[in-house]
C-alpha positions in Angstrom: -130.9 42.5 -41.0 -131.0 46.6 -41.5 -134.0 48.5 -43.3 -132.9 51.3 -44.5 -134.5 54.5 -44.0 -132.5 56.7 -46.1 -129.2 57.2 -47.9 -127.2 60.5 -47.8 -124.2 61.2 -50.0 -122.0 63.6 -47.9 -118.4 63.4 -49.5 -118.0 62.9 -53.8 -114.4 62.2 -54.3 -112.1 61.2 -57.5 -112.0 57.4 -55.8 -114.6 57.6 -53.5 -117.7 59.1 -51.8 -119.4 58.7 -48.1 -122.4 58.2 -47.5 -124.5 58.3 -44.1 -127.4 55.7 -44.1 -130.0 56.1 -41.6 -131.3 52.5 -40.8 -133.7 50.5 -38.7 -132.0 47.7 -36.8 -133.6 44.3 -36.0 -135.0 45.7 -32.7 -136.4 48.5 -34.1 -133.3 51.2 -32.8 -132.7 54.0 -35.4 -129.4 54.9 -36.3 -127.1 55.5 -38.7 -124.3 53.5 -41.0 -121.5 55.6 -42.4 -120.3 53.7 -46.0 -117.4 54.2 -47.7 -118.1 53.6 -51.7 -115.3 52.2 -54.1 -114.8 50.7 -56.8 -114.2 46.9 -57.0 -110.2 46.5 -57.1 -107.9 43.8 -58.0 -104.2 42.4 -56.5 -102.3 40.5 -58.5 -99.5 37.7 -57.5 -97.1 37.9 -60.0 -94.6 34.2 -60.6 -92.2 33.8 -62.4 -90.5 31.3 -64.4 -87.8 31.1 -61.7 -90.4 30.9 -58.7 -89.8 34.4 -58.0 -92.7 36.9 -57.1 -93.1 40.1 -58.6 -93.3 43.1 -55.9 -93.7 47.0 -56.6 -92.2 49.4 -54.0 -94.0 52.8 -54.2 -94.8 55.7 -51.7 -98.1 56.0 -49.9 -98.9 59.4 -48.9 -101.5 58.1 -46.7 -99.0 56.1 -44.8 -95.9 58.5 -45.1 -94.0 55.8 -46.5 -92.7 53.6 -48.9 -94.4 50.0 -48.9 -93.8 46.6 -50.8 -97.0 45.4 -51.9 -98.1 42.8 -54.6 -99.7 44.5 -58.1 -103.5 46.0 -57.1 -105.8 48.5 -58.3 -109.2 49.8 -59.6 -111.5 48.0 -62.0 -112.7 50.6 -64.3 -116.3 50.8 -65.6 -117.0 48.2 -68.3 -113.7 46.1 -67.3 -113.8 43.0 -65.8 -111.5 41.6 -63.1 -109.1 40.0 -65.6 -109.4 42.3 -67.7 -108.1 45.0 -64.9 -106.0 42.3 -63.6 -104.0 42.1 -66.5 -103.9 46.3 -66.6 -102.7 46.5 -63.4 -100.2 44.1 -64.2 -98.6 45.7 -67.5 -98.8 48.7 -65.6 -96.7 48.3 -62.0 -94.9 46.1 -63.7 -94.1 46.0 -67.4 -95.2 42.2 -67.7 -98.0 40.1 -69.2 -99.5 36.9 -68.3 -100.2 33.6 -70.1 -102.2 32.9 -67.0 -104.0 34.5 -64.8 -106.4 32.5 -61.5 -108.9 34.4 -59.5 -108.1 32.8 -56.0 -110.3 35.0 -53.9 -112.9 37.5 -53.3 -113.0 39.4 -50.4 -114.1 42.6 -48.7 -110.9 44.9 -47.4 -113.2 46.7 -45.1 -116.3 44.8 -44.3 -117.7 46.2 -41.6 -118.1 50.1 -43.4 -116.8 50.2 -47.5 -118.7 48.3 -50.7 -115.2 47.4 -51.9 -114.7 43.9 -52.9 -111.4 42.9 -54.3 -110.3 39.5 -56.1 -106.8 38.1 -56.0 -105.2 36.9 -58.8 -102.3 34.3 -59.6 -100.2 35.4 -62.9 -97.9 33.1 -64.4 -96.5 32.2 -67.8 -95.0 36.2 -67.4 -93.7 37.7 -70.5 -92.6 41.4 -71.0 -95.4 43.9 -72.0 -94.6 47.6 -72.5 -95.6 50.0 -69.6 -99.3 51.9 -70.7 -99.6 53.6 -67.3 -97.6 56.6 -65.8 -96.6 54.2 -62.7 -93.0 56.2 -62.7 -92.8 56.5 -59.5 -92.8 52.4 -58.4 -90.2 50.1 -58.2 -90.0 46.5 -59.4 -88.8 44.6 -57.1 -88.3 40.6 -57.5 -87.4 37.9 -54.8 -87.5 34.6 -54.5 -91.4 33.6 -53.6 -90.2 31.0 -50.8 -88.4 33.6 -49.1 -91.6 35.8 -49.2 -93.7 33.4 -48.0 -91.1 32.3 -45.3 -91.0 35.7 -44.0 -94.3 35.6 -43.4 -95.0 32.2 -41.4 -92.3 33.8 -39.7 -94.3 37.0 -38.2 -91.5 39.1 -40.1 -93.3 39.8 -43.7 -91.7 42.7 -46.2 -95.8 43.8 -46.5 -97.9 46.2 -44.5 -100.7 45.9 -46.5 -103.4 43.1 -46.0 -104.1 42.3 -49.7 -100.2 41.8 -50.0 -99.9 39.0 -47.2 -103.3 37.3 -48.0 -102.2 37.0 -51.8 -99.0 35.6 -51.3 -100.5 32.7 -48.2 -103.2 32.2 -50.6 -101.0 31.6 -53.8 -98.4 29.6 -51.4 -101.6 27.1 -51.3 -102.7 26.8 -54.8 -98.9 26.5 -55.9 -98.6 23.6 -53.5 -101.2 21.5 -54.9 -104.1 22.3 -51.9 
């Protein structure tokens, strides 16, 4: 365990701020933490009637790239994860959900950001008009086997963590374990 000593805000963005925590560790050592504050997020793994998944292709400028990822984003204040779940959902994709799991909670970045996100089954899909200005992404839909398969074989369509653990996840809970 870590005392803190103090707490510095040194960055205040749009979606997130840094901080640099002096702290006292177990032995007594002074030093310092640098934290990464967010928002709680959600991911979404969108089936279909049909067994297929629902994917949004969209460009990263972090990465340079386009990606394939599953449905994901903020929770804003006062929302809960379904709530933003559900959001998210209409949003990227145009479609609502009769259904909607939480499968897991986890932390992206452990070791440095207060980000937690929880991962989300949606089924029972039926069209929802778009309420976001997600222009710019894709829908894609293929078959969730095929997905899945292209993962187990070192060879997934996803660069993104919350992408590959969703669907490996979801791929367990469909299959009754």
């Amino acid at each position: 365990m870590e005392t803190p000593i103090s707490k510095r805000t040194v960055f205040k963005g749009r979606i997130l701020s840094v901080r640099v925590d002096t702290v006292l560790t177990r032995h007594g050592r002074e030093t310092t933490r640098e934290i990464v504050e967010r928002p709680d997020t959600v991911s979404v793994v969108a089936i279909d009637e049909k067994r297929n998944i629902l994917l949004v292709r969209q460009y990263r400028y972090a990465t340079g790239k386009y990606t394939v990822e599953i449905p994901a984003g903020t929770i804003d204040p006062g929302e809960t994860p379904e709530q933003a779940a559900r959001r998210e959902l209409r949003e990227e994709t145009g479609y609502d959900c009769d259904n909607l799991i939480p499968v897991h909670l986890y932390w992206p970045a452990i070791g440095y950001s207060t980000e937690k996100m929880t991962i989300f089954i949606a089924t029972g899909l039926k069209p929802a008009p778009l309420k976001g200005d997600e222009d710019s992404i894709e829908l894609l839909r293929l078959p969730f086997s095929q997905v899945h398969d292209l993962i187990d074989s070192g060879k997934p369509i996803f660069e993104d963590a919350k992408s590959t653990i969703g669907v490996i996840l979801a791929a367990r809970v469909l299959a009754g374990r």
